[in-house]
Structure formats: structure tokens, C-alpha cells
Wavefront OBJ file of the C-alpha trace (Angstrom):
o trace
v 0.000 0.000 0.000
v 1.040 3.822 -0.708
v 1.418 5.412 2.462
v 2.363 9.528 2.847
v 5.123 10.563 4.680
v 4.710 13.396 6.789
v 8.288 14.710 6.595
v 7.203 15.030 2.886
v 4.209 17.164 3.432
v 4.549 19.963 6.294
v 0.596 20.344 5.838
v 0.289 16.720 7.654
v 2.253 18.439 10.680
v 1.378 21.764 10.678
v 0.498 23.205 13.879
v -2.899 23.542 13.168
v -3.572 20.373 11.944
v -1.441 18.435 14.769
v -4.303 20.336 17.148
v -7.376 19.353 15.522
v -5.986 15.379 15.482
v -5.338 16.151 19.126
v -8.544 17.336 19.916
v -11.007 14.797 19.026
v -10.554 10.912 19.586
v -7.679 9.026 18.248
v -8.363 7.119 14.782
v -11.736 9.286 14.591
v -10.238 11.711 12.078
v -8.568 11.166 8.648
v -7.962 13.496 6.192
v -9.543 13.174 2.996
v -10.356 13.866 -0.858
v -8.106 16.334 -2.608
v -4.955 17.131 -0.022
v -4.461 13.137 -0.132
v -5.283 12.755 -4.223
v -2.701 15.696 -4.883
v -0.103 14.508 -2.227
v -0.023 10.937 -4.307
v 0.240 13.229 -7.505
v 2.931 15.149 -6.215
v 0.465 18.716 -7.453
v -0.222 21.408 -4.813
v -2.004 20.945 -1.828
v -4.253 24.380 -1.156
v -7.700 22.975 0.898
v -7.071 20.277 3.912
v -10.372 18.477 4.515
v -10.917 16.291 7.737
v -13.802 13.268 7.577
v -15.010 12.852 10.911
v -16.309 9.195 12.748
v -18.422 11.922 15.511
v -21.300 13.339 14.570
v -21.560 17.667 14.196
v -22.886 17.702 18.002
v -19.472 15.735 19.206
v -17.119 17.268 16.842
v -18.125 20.897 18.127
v -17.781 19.267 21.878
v -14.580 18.718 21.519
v -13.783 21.908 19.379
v -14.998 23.915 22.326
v -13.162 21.519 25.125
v -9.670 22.252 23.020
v -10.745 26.264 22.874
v -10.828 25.695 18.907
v -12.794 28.643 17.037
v -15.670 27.157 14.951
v -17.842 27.958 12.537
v -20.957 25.853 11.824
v -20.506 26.060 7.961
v -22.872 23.152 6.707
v -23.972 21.819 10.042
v -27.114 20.273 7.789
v -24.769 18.156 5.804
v -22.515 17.449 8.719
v -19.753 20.190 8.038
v -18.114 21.597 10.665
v -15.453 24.855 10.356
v -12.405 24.874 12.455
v -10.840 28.208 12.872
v -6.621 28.057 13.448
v -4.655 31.405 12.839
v -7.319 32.206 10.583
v -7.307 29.032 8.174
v -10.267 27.355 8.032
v -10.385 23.066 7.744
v -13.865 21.501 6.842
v -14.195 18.651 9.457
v -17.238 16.280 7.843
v -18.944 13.442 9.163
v -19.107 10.281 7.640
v -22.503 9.914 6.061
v -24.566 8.138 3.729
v -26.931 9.036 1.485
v -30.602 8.380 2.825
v -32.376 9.981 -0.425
v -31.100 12.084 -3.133
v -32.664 14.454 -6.116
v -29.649 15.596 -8.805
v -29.101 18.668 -6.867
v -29.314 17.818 -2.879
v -28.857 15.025 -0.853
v -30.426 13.853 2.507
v -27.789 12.155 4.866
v -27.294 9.664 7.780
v -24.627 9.700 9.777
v -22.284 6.685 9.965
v -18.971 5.716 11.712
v -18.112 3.368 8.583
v -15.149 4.608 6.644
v -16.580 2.224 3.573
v -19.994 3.548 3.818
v -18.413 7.421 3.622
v -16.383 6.334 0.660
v -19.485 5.244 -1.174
v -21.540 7.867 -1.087
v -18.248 10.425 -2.953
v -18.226 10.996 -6.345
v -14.775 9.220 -7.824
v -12.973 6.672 -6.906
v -9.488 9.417 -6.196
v -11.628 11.231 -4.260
v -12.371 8.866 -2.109
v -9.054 7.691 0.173
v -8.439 8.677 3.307
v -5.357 9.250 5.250
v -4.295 9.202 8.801
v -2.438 11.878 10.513
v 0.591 9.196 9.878
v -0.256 8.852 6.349
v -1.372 5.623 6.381
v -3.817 5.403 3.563
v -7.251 3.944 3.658
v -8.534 2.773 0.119
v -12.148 1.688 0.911
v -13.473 1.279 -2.522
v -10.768 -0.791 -3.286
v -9.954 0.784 -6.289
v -8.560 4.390 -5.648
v -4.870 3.761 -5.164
v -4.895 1.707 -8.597
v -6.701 4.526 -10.297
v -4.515 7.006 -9.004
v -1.627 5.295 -10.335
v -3.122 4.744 -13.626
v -4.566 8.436 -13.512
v -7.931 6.901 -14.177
v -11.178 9.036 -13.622
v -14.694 7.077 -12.943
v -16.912 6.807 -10.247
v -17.621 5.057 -7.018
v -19.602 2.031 -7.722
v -22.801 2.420 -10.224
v -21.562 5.471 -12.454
v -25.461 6.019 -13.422
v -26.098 6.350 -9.407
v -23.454 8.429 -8.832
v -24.468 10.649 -11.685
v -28.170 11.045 -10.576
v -27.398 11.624 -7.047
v -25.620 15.055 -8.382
v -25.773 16.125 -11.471
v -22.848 18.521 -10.566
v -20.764 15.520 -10.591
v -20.611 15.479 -14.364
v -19.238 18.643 -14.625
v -16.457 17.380 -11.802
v -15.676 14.535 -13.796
v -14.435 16.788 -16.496
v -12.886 19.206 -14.670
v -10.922 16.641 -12.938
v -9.850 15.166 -16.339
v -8.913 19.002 -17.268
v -6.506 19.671 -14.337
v -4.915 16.509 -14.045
v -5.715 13.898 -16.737
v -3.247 12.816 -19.691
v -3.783 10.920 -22.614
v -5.431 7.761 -21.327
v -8.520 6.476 -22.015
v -11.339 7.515 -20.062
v -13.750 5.473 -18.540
v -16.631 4.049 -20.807
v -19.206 3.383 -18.045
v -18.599 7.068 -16.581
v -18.335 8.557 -19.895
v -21.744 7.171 -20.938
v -23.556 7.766 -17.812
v -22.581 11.613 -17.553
v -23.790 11.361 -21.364
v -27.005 9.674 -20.628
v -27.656 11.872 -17.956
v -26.387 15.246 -19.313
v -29.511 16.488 -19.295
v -29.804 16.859 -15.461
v -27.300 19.479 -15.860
v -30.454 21.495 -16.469
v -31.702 21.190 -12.967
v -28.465 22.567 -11.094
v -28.148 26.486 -10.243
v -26.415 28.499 -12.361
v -24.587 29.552 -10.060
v -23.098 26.379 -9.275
v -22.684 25.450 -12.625
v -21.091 28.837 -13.710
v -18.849 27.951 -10.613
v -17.594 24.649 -12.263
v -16.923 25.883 -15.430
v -14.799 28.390 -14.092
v -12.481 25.870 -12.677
v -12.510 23.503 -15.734
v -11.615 26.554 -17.985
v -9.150 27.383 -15.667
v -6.511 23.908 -16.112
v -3.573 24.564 -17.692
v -4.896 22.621 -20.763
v -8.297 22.071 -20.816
v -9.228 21.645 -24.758
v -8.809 17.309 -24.929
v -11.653 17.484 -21.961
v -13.717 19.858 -23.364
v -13.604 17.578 -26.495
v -14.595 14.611 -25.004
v -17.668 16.831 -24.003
v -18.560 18.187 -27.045
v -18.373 14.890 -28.841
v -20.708 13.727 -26.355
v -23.417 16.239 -26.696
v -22.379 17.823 -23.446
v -20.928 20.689 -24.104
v -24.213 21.806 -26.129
v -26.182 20.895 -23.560
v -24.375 23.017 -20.736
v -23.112 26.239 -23.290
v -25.011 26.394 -26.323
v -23.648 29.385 -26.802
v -20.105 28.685 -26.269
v -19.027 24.962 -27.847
v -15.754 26.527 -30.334
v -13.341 23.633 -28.905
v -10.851 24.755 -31.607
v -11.103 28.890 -30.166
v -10.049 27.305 -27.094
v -7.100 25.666 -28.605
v -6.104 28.252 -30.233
v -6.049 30.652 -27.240
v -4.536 27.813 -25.023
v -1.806 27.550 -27.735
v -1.464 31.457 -27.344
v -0.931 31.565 -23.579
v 0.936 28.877 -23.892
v 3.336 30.910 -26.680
v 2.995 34.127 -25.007
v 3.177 33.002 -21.488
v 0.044 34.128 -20.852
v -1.836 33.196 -17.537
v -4.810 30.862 -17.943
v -7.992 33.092 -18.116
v -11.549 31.235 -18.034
v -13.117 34.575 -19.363
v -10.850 34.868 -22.229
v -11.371 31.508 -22.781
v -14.965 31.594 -22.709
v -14.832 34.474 -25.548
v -12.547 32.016 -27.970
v -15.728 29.700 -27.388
v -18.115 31.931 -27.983
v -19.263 34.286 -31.093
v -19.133 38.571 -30.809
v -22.755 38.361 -31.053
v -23.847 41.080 -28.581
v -27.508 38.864 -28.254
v -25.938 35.337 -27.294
v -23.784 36.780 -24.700
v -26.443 39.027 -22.625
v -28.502 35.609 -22.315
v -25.091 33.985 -21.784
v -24.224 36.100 -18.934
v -27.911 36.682 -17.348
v -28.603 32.344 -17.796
v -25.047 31.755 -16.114
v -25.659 34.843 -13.234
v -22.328 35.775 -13.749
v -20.972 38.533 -11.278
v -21.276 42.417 -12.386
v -17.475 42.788 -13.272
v -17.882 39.099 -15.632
v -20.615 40.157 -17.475
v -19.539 43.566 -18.053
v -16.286 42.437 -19.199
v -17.994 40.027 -21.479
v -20.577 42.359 -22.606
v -18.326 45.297 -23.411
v -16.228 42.633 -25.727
v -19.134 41.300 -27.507
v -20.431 44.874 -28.224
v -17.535 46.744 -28.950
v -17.717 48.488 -32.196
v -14.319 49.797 -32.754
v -12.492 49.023 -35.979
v -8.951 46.974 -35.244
v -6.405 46.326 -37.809
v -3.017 45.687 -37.386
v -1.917 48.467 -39.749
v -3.566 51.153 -37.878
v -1.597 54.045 -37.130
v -0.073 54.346 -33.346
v -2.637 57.420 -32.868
v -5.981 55.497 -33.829
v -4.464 52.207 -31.771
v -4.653 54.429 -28.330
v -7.898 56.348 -29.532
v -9.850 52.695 -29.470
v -7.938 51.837 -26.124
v -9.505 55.174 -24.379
v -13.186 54.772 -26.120
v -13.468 50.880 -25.482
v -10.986 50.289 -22.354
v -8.142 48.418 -21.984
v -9.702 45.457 -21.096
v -11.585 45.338 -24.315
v -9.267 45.956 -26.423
v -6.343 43.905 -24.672
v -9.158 40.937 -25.359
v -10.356 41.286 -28.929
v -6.245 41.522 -30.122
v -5.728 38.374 -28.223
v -8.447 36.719 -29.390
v -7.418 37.994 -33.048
v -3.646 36.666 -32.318
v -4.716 33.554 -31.418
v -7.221 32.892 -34.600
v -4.484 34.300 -37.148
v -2.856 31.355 -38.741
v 0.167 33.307 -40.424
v 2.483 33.801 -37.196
v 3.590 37.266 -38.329
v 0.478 38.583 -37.993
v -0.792 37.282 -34.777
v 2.332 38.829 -33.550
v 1.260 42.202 -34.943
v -1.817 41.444 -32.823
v -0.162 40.564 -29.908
v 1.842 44.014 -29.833
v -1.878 45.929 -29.956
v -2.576 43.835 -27.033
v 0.689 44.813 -25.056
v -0.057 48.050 -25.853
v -3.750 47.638 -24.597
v -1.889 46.412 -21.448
v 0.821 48.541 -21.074
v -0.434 51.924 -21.759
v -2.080 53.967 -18.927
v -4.835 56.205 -20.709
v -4.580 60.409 -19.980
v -7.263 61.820 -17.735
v -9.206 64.669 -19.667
v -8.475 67.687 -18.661
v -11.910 69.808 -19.329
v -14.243 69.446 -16.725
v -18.002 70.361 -16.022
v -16.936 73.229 -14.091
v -14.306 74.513 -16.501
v -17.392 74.811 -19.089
v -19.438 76.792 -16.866
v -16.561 79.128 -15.741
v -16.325 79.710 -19.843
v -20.152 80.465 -19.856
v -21.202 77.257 -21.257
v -24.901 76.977 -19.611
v -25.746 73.854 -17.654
v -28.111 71.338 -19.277
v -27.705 69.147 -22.891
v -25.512 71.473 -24.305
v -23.127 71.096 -22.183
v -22.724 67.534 -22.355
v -22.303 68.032 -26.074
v -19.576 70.567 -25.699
v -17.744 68.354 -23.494
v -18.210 65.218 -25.930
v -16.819 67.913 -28.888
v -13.887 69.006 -27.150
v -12.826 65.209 -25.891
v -13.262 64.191 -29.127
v -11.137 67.195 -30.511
v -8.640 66.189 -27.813
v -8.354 62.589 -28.866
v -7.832 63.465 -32.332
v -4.440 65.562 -31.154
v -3.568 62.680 -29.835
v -4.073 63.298 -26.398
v -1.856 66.513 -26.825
v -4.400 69.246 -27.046
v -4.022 71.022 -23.317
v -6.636 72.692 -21.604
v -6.318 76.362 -22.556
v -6.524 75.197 -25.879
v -9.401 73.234 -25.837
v -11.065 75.786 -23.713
v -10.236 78.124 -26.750
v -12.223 76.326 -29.393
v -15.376 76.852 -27.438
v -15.778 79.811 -29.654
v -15.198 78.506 -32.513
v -17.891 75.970 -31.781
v -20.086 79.129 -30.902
v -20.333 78.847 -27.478
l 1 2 3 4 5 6 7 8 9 10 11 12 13 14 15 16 17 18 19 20 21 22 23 24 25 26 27 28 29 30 31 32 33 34 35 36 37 38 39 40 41 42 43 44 45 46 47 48 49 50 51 52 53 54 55 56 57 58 59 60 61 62 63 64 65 66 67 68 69 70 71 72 73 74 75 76 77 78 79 80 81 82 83 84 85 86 87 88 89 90 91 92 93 94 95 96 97 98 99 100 101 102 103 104 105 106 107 108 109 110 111 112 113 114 115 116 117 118 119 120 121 122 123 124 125 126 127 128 129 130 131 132 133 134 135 136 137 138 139 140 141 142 143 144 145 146 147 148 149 150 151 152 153 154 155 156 157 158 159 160 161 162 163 164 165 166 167 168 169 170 171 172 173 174 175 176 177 178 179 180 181 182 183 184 185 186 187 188 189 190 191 192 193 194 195 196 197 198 199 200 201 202 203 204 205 206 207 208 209 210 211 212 213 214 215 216 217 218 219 220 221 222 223 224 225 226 227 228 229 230 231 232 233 234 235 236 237 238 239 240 241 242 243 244 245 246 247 248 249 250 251 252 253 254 255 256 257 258 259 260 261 262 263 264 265 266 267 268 269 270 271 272 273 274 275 276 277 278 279 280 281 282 283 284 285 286 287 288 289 290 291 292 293 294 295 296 297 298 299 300 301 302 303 304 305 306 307 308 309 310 311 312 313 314 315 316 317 318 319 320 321 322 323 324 325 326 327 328 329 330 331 332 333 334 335 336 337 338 339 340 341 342 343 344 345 346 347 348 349 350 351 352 353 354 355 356 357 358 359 360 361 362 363 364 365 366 367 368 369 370 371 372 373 374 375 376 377 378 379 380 381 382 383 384 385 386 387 388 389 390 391 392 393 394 395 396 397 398 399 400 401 402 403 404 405 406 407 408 409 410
């Protein structure tokens, strides 16, 4: 068996964590999912979650006997908080599933490691360590699939599937962030295919949540392939199923070593159609800054070539932002096939990036001190002399656009 050493991994014996194994019973806590998954995969370890053989009640007992700060996070599903130095750690209760409906599930506490395991989603996400990093492989079939890098799901796929429907969309974003080339499953291919169209019944903001992280693996494009082949990708983003956009902005970052950006990634899935992105965005419930960034790229109007002159390149960086602009030449970089040009793209964008726009230098005030009345007018003198100002350039000072007033006849 694959144990973890815990001189390997100071999260096993950090401070905090040596406290909460302290406080509650010995062998009653393991931890569990992702920190052990990762720690076999040698990847980064970011969350530490604890499954728990006490129920809530008990766990916060003996939170409160070793004067540990908690925070009854999803005391309905058995989650409790701990609060060390300001990190939080989930501590969960072993449960299993009493009924289920795609979206929710109604639990009964347990003190059966095997029973626990059952009830997760894959077969990696369900081992268990001890706070000596012995592992616990109750399914029988996680440590193999680990070391084969092999995604499916506990037991009946089909179950698993209709229990969440959110599991789906974990399946793939699992196979994003850390799958290869092998083969994936058949029986948990075809039941999140069978099933896709429970997707339908899941928030949006849960989904919009999950697609987020699946756009945000290094490489995501051979995952999101499997699910357009499958009619999954349709189902979930109508609006938004380019696979070869996203390999050709993954190959950009990639070239350009670019960050990962789910947004941008999003837009090389998607078409500039102002339309299909408002119901995009409003379906989804994306945040106020997502959907105005999205929104303000599928509406700009400004003309881009990469022959423009250096003059009209900052005028459409000050009338559409930088953001939109930094955007729509990356997206045009990574669509040009000739390699000379999508580098002519890729300097608008650095320029998009790099320069800081001027303030303008006219005010409201300035207008009325020049006898400009208040009202329409002067919202049309101001939108004359900025636009006077950005033809200079950006040069035109303030006495001197204060000086064409008259010739405008104010």
C-alpha cells in the first residue's frame, strides 16, 4: 500500500492540523479527498479536509473543550469549520446518502469509513489518510486509479451521476486539471452522457462555478472535447461549444506566457454576437465585473487592424478600455494562422496592457466658468472638445481646448 510521509508534506504536521488530530478521539479523524489525491500526484495541496467518525454535536464538543474557534458552515450536511490562525479546515462526518434528487442530498450519519467512501463521487476522491499517512482505500480501487490516472466513479456510475448532477461537470474538470492521454472510462463517460440532461436542474450559479475551474486547467481543450463529442458541451453552453477557439487561445498563452484566463477563454468559445452573450451572462448569473467584461467585448464596435496608425491604436484603447481591447487583439492573435500577424496582434494587445490612458483635462466646471450653460448642451460641448482632444492625440491642453469653445459658438 502507498502510504504519505509526513516529513514530505509539512501540511500533515502543521500546527494547526497536529491540534485538531489532538482534539477529538484518536483514529476518529482522517484526512480526505483532494490534499491526499494531490499529495499521491505530487500537485499542490491548497484545501485540507478532515472526515469525521463523531457526529456535528461531538465534533463541536470537543472543538470547544480544546478552545478551537468554529464555525458551523454546513452543520445540515454534517460540516463543521475549524478556525486556526485564521485558516479554516472543513471537518465532515461520515454519512450516507438516505435519499437524493440531482441537486441535494439527505444524509445519515455513519462511523463506517466504507460507507463514507461510497456515497463520494470518484474513486481518487475517495481515500483517506491518517495523521501518519497511512492510507485507507475503501473502494478498493482508488490507489490503482490514481496510479493509472484513471477518472470514474464510485460504484454504479449512473447512481453516482443522478445523485448530483454537478458531478458530471467534476468529472471533467478533474480530467482538465490533471488527466493525460489515457482512455477515459466508458461506463462514466456514458452515464454523464445519458444523464447530461440533469445538468439542467443545477443552479447556475453552481454550474457557472464549475466551469470556471474547468476553464481554468492549464490545458483544458482534450476534456472539453470529449464533451462536445458527447453532446455535453451543447447541452451546458449552447452558446459557447468553439473547442478549436479554445485551442487556439490555449496555444497562445501557452506561446505568449500568458496566464490561464476562463473569461478569455470563454470568448474564444463563444461568437461577438452582442444577443448570445447578454442571455449567456444573465442564464449563467455571472458577477457584475464578468458580465460587463464580457458584454463590453461582444459589443464593442471599434475598428482593429493591425496596420492602424499608433494614434488610432490608443484612440480605441480610451473609447473601449483596456480590457476590451487587450481581449479582442488576443483573441485575433490567437485565430491568425500566419504567425507574423498574430504577432502584430499581440503588440496591440501589449499596448492595450501597457499603456495607462490620460485623464481629460476639461471638466463640467471649466465649461461653466467659460459660460457654457448647464443642461444638454453642455454635455455636447464636453463630448466635442474630448473628441477634438483625442484626435491631437491626447496633446491638445486645456487652454486650448477651452479656446475652441468659440469657434464651436459657445
Amino acid at each position: 500500500m502507498t502510504d504519505l510521509n509526513p516529513q514530505q508534506f509539512p501540511w500533515m504536521r502543521s500546527e494547526a492540523v497536529t491540534q485538531l488530530f489532538a482534539a477529538l478521539p484518536e483514529g476518529s479523524l482522517r484526512f480526505v479527498g483532494g490534499c491526499v489525491r494531490n499529495a499521491l500526484w505530487g500537485e499542490p495541496v491548497s484545501d485540507i479536509d478532515l472526515a469525521c467518525q463523531l457526529e456535528p454535536e461531538a465534533v463541536i464538543a470537543a472543538l470547544k473543550a480544546a478552545e478551537i474557534r468554529f464555525v458551523p458552515t454546513g452543520i445540515d450536511h454534517g460540516t463543521v469549520t475549524a478556525v486556526i490562525d485564521g485558516q479554516p479546515y472543513e471537518v465532515t462526518s461520515l454519512r450516507r446518502d438516505v435519499e437524493t434528487d440531482g441537486r441535494r442530498a439527505t444524509v445519515a450519519y455513519t462511523t463506517d469509513w466504507a460507507e463514507d467512501a461510497q456515497r463520494r463521487d470518484l474513486t481518487i476522491n475517495a481515500l483517506y489518510a491518517d495523521f501518519d499517512g497511512v492510507i485507507y482505500d475503501p473502494t478498493g480501487q482508488g490507489l490503482d486509479d490514481i496510479k493509472s490516472r484513471k477518472f470514474r466513479f464510485v460504484g454504479d456510475a449512473a447512481m453516482r451521476v443522478q445523485e448530483d448532477y454537478l458531478r458530471i461537470l467534476r468529472f471533467f474538470r478533474f480530467l482538465a486539471h490533471y488527466g493525460g492521454q489515457e482512455k477515459v472510462d466508458a461506463a462514466s463517460l456514458r452515464a454523464c452522457r445519458e444523464h447530461r440532461r440533469g445538468l439542467k436542474q443545477l443552479s447556475a450559479e453552481r454550474v457557472w462555478s464549475e466551469v470556471k475551474k474547468l476553464l481554468s486547467a492549464r490545458n483544458p481543450v482534450r476534456a472539453t472535447r470529449i464533451m462536445l463529442t458527447n453532446e455535453i458541451l451543447d447541452t451546458l453552453l449552447p452558446e459557447s461549444s468553439n473547442v478549436d477557439g479554445l485551442d487556439a487561445i490555449v496555444r497562445l498563452e501557452a506561446r505568449e506566457g500568458i496566464k490561464p484566463d476562463p473569461l478569455l477563454r470563454l470568448m474564444a468559445m463563444s461568437a461577438r454576437e452582442p444577443l448570445q452573450m447578454a442571455l449567456l451572462t444573465k442564464r449563467l448569473k455571472m458577477s457584475k465585473a464578468e458580465t460587463t467584461r464580457l458584454r463590453n467585448w461582444s459589443d464593442d464596435d471599434a475598428q482593429l487592424s493591425t496596420d492602424m496608425p499608433e494614434r488610432e491604436r490608443l484612440a480605441a484603447i480610451y473609447r473601449s478600455g483596456k480590457q476590451t481591447i487587450l481581449d479582442r487583439a488576443r483573441l485575433r492573435a490567437a485565430g491568425e494562422a500566419d504567425p507574423i500577424q498574430s504577432s502584430r496582434w499581440m503588440v496591440l494587445a501589449d499596448l492595450a496592457m501597457g499603456w495607462q490612458p490620460p485623464d481629460f483635462p476639461v471638466t463640467g466646471k471649466d465649461l461653466a466658468k467659460a459660460g457654457v450653460p448647464k443642461g444638454p448642451g453642455m454635455g455636447k460641448a464636453l463630448k466635442a472638445l474630448e473628441a477634438l482632444w483625442i484626435r491631437s492625440g491626447f496633446a491638445t491642453e486645456k487652454p486650448q481646448l477651452l479656446a475652441a469653445l468659440k469657434l464651436m459658438g459657445y
